[in-house]
N, C-alpha and C positions, 0 to 999 in steps of 0.2 A: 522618514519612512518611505518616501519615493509618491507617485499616485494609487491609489488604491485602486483596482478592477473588481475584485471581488472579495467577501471576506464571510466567514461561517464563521459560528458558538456555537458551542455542544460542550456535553460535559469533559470531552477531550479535552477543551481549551481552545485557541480560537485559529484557523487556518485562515491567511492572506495570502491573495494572489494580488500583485503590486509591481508598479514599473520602477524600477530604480534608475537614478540618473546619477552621474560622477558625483560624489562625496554626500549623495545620501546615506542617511545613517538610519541601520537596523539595529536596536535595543532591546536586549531579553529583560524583565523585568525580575517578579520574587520566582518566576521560575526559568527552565528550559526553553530554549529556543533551535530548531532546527531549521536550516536556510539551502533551500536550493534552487539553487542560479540557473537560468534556459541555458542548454549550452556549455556549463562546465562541468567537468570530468571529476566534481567532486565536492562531499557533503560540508556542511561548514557547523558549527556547533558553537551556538552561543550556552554556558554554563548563566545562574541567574544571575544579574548586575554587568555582562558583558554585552559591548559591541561589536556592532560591523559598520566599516565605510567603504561603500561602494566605489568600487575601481573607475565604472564605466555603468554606459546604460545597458541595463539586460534585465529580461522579464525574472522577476522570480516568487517561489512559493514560501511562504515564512509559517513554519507552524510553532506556535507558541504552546507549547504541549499542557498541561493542568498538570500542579503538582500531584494531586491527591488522583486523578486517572493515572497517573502514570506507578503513584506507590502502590496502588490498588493490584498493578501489574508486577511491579517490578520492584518489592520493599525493598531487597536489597541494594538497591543499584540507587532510587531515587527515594531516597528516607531523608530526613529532616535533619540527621546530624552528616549527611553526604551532601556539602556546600557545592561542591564540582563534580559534578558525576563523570562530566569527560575529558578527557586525561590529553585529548588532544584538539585543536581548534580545526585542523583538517581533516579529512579522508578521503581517499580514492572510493567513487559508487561502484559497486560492485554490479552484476548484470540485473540482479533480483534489485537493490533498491532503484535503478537504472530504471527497470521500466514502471515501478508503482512509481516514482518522481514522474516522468513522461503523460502516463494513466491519469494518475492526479489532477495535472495541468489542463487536459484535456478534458474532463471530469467538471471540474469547476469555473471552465473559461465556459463551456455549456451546461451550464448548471440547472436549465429547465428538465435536462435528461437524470439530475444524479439526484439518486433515493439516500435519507440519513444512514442509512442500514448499509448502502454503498462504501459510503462516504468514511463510517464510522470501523468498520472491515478495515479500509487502505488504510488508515492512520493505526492502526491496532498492528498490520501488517508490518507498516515502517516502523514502529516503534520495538517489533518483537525482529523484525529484523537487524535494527541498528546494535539492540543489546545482543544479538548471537552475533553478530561480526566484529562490533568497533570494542564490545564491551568485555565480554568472556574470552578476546585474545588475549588481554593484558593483564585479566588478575586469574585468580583462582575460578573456574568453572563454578564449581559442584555450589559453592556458598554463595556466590549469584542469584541460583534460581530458587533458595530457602525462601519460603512464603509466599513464591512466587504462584500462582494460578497456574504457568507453565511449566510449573516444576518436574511433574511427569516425564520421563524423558521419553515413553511411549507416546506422548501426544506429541511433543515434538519431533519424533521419528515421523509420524503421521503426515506432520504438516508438510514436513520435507518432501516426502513422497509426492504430495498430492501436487507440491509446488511444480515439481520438477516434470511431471507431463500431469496437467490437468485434459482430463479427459470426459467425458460423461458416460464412457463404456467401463470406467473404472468400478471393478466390484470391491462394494464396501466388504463382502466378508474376507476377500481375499487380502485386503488392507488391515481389517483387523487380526486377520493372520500372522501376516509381517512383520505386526510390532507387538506379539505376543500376549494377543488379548481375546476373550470371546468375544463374539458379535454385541449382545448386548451391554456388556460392561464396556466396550471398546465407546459404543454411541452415547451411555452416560458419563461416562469419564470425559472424552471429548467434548460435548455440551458444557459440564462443570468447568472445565479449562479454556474454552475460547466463547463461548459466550452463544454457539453456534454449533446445529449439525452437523455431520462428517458429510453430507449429502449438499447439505445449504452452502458449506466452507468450498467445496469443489463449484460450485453452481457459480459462486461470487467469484475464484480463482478464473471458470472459464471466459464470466463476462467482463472479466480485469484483461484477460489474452485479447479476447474479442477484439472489445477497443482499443487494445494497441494496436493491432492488425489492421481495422476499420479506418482508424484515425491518421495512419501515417500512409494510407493505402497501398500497401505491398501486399498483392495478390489479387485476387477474384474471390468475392464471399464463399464460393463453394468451396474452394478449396480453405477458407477457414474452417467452415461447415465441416467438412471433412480432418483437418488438423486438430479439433475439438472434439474427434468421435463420435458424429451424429452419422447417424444413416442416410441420412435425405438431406437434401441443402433445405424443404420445408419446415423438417426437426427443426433445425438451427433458427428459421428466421420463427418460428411460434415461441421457440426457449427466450431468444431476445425479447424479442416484443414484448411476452411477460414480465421479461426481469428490468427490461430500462424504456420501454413504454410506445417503443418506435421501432421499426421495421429497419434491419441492418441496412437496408440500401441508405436508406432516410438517414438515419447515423451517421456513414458516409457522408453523405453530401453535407448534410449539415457542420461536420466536423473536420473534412478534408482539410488540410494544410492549400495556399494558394497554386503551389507549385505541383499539385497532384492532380490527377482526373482520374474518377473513377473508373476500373477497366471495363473493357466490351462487357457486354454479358448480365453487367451487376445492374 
């Protein structure tokens, strides 16, 4: 399994962060295993009972997904008589799993910063990401998402939108607009389906942007501050502070890669 760096349980199942060395070997067990490698352009899919032997050294995140979270999400796809849920060992990451992979990494390599509520969000994230890409290309859509929690296609419209510019100037009635629903049914239906306000799910989308921003330091906080819809760059660093416990510069610094410096200004 390589050195272990860091490792969580929750009822997800159990996420490791771990150094792989050449012909380390990663084993899913009675369930799912998703593997993603620092650095490669692509997801790796262990089904239950399957391996992986590591090419080379490289950092990577192993999540060992829980059978019974993931049917709870997805009965279709991950039920007890579905021995291989996926149909392929590879995939190209797309931009969305791209940066919760990246988010992640950096989430849990500073783990004094990352709330279960965080934590639990991304993996829900990649999980409802991997079955809208790798899973509903290949078979029938519609019987997919039967029994599914997400089965609503209005809440998945939702999510979409929200993904696609997470903003804090986003007006939820004009959201509920969009995907055909009144304001109030739109906020309980959403709840029923992700587990999560339509206010809370935007809030978590922008501190998921944040720290990508933060972390790999491209830019000046203000102008994050600003790419997130805040009025003020003070908006910005009070909405952090709350949500992940430290002051964006502090973030930064604490999280910058070697090869970055934080800009003037921050």
């Amino acid at each position: 399994m390589g050195r272990i760096v860091r490792i969580f349980e929750g009822r997800f199942g159990r996420l490791i962060l771990t150094e792989l060395a050449a012909r380390d070997e990663v084993r899913s067990r009675g369930d799912p295993a998703i593997v993603l490698q620092h650095g490669e352009g692509e997801l790796l899919f262990l089904n239950p009972g399957e391996s992986h032997i590591s090419t080379g050294a490289k950092r990577a995140l192993v999540f060992h997904a829980a059978g019974e979270w993931l049917q709870r999400s997805f009965p279709a796809v991950f039920n007890a008589a579905q021995g291989k849920p996926f149909a392929e060992r590879r995939a190209p990451l797309t931009p969305r799993i791209r940066q919760l992979a990246e988010t992640l990494a950096v989430e849990v390599l500073n783990d004094r910063f990352l709330s279960s509520e965080r934590l639990e969000f991304m993996l829900q994230e990649l999980a409802l990401s991997i079955v809208e890409t790798y899973v509903t290309g290949r078979r029938a859509s519609s019987p997919l998402w039967r029994g599914s929690r997400f089965e609503d296609t209005r809440v998945r419209r939702a999510i979409a939108l929200l993904r696609a510019h997470p903003n804090k100037d986003l007006s939820m009635d004009q959201l509920a607009s969009q995907v055909g629903l009144s304001r109030s049914r739109f906020y309980d239906l959403f709840q029923l389906c992700t587990g999560f306000s339509p206010r809370t799910y935007l809030d978590l989308l922008c501190v998921e942007a944040a720290i990508a921003r933060l972390s790999s330091g491209r830019g000046k906080i203000a102008e994050v501050s600003a790419e997130l819809g805040f009025s003020a760059q003070s908006n910005f660093t009070r909405f952090f502070q709350n949500q992940v416990g430290v002051a964006p510069s502090e973030y930064r610094r604490a999280t910058a890669r070697p090869e970055t410096e934080p800009e003037p200004g921050d």
